[in-house]
C-alpha positions in Angstrom: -27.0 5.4 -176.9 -27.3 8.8 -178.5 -29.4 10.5 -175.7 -27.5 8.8 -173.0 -23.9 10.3 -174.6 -25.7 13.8 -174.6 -26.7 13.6 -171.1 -23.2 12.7 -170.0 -22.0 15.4 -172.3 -24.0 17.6 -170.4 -23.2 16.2 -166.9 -19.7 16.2 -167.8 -19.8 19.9 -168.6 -21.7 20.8 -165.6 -19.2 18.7 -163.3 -16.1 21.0 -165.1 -18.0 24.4 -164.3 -18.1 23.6 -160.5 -14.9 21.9 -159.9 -13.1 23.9 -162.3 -10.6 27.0 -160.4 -12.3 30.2 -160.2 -10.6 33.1 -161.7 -8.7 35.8 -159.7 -9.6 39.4 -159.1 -6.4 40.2 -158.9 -4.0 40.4 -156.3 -2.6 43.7 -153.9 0.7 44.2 -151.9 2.1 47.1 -150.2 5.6 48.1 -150.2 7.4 50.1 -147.6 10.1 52.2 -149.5 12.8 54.4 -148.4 11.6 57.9 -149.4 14.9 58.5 -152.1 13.3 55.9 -154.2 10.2 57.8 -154.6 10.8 58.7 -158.4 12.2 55.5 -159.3 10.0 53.1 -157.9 7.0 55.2 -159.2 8.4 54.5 -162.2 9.0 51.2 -162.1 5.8 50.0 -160.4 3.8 52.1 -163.2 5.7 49.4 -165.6 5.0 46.0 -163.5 1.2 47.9 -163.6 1.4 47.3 -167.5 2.4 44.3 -167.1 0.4 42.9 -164.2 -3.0 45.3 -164.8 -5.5 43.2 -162.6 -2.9 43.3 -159.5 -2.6 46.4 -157.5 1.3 47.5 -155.9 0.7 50.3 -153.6 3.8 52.4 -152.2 3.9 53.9 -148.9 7.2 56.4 -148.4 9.3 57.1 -145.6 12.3 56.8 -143.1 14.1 53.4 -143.6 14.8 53.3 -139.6 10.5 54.1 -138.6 9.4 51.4 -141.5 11.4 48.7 -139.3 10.3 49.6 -136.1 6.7 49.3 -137.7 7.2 45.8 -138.7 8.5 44.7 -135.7 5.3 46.5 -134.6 3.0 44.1 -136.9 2.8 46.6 -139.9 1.1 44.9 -142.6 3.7 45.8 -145.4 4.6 42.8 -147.7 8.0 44.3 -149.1 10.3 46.6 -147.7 13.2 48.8 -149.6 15.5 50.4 -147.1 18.2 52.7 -147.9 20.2 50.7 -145.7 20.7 47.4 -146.0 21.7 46.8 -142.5 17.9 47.4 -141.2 16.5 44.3 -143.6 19.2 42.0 -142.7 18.7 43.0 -138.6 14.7 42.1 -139.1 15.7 39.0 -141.0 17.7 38.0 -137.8 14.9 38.5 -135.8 12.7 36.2 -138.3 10.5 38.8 -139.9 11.7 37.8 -143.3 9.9 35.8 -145.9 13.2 34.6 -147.5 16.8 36.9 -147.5 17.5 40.2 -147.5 18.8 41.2 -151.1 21.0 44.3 -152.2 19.5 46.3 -154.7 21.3 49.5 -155.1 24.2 52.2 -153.8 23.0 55.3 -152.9 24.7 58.6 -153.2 24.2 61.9 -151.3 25.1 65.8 -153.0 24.6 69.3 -152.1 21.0 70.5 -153.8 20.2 74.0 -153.4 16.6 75.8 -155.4 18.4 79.5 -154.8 22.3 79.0 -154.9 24.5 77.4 -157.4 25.5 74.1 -155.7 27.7 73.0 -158.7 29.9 75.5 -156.8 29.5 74.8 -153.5 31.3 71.9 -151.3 31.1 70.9 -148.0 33.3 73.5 -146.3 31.8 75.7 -147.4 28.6 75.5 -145.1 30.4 76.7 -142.1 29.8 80.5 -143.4 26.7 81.2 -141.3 26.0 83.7 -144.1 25.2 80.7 -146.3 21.9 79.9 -144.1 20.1 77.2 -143.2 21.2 73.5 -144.1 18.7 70.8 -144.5 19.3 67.3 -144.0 17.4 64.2 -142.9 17.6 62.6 -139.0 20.3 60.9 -138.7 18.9 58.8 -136.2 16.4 57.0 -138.5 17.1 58.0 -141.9 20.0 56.3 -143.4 20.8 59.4 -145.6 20.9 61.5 -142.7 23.4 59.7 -140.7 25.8 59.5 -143.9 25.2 63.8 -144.1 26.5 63.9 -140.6 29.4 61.6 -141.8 30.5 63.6 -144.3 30.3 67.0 -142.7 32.0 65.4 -139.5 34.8 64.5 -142.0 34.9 67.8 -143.8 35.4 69.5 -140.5 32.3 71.3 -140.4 29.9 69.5 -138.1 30.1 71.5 -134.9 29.7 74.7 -137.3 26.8 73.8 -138.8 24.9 72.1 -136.3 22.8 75.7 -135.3 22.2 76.1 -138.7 20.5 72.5 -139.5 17.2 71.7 -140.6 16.2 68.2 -139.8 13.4 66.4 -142.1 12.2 63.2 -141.1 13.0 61.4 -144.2 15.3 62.8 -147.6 11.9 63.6 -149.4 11.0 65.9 -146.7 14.5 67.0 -146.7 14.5 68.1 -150.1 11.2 70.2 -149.9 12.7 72.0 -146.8 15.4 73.0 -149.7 13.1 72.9 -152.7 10.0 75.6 -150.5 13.1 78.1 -149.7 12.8 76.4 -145.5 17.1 75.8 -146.1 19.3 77.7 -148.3 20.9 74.3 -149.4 20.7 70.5 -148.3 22.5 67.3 -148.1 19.7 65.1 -150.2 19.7 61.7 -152.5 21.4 62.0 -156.0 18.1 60.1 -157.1 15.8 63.3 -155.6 17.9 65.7 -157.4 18.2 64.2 -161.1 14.0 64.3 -161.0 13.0 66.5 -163.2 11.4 68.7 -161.1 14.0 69.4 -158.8 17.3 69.5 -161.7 15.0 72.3 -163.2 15.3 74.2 -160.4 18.7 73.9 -159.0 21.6 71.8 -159.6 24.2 69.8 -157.3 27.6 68.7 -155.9 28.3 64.8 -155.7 29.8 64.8 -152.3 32.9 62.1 -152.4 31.7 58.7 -151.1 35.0 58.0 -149.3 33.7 60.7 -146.3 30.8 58.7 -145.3 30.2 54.8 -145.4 28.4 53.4 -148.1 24.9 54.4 -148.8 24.1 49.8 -149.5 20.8 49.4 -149.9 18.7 46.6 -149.7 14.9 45.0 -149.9 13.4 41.8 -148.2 9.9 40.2 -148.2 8.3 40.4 -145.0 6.5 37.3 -143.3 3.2 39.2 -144.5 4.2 38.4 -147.8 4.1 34.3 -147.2 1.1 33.3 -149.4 1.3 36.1 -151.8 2.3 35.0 -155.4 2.4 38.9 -156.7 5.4 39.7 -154.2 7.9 37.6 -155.3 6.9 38.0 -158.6 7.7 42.2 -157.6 10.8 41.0 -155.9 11.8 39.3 -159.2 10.7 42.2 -161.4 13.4 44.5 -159.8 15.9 42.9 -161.1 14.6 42.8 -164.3 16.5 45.0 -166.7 14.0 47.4 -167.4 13.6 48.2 -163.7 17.5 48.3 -163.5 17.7 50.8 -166.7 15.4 53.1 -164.4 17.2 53.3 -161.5 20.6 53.7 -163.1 18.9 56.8 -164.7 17.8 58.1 -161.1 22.0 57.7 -160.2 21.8 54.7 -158.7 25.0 52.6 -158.5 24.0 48.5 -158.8 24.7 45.2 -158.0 26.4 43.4 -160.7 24.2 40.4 -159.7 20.3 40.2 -160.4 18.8 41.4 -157.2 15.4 39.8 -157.8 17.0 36.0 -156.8 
């Protein structure tokens, strides 16, 4: 009986190594992300990394309004953070969602210059055409943009500055227009300008909220996502504290609710 209970023993064993689950490389997602998060979602994915080191979260940067177009286009990103809210929730409408659209931050626009002192300048102020070129994203895709034209239609200075403007396709390019000497000053993200890169090289001017609409932003999981375990476990991760504690420290206003559920 001896032998015989080996040679199950061994057949027994040999049954578990085929049948068992094979282990996983490791999973990858790519996220589409407004380009004001750059900094903070750096950040944060180099975190979930830590915590998740056999999965791979890559970031691709841009305009809020092109990254939707794209995935109505078949774009194979498997999250999407707009600066904006309104673009998410419009592509859930039109079933590209993997689940609902959820807020995950207020956005604020200043003044950021690299060769003036914007801690002294405000909005009226960039009518002087001695002041020089003004950067600011495209209003027509970038959600950042549109609230800069907002606010200098309600300080009175639109029609004065339009000559003068410098349109990037996204805030990040926005910024570098200001930041490489390409615009004397800009309207850009609080969240560009507390980087450390760009606060030690110029400072800024919160522009009051109540002269443009809200800058709600929201994220969703796009129907690429179905089937993909590591992107809700993301989705969940930003509203973990730790991911919350960085983008408070990038200026971000948040929801009071955990945005990962």
């Amino acid at each position: 009986m001896q032998p015989r209970r080996r040679v199950l023993g061994v057949l027994l064993a040999l049954a578990a190594g085929v049948f068992a689950p094979t282990a996983t490389a490791g999973e990858r997602i790519t996220v589409a992300a407004a380009s004001d998060l750059k900094f903070a979602l750096d950040e944060i994915v180099a975190e979930f990394g830590r915590a998740h080191p056999g999965d791979v979260v890559e970031v691709v940067y841009g305009s809020s309004g092109k990254f939707a177009t794209q995935i109505r286009q078949g774009a194979p990103f498997d999250l999407y953070f707009s600066a904006d809210i309104a673009y998410p929730r419009t592509l859930e409408a039109e079933g590209l969602a993997h689940g609902t659209t959820r807020p995950y931050a207020l956005g604020r626009i200043v003044l950021w210059s690299a060769i003036r002192d914007a801690r002294t300048l405000e909005l009226k102020d960039l009518a002087d055409p001695a002041l020089g070129r003004i950067a600011i994203a495209n209003p027509r895709h970038a959600p950042y943009g549109k609230r800069a034209e907002e606010a200098l239609r309600a300080a009175g200075v639109w029609e004065a500055v339009q000559p003068r403007l410098v349109q990037g396709e996204n805030i990040a390019q926005t910024a570098q227009f200001v930041q490489t000497g390409n615009a004397a000053v800009g309207i850009i993200a609080l969240s560009l300008a507390l980087n450390p890169t760009l606060a030690a090289q110029g400072g800024y001017h919160l522009i009051d909220a109540s002269l443009h609409a809200p800058l709600e932003q929201g994220f969703m999981l796009t129907r690429a996502a179905a089937g993909k375990p590591l992107a809700g476990v993301f989705a969940e991760f930003i509203g973990s504290e730790s991911a919350r504690t960085v983008l408070r420290r990038y200026g971000f206003e948040l929801p009071t609710a955990p945005v990962g559920r």
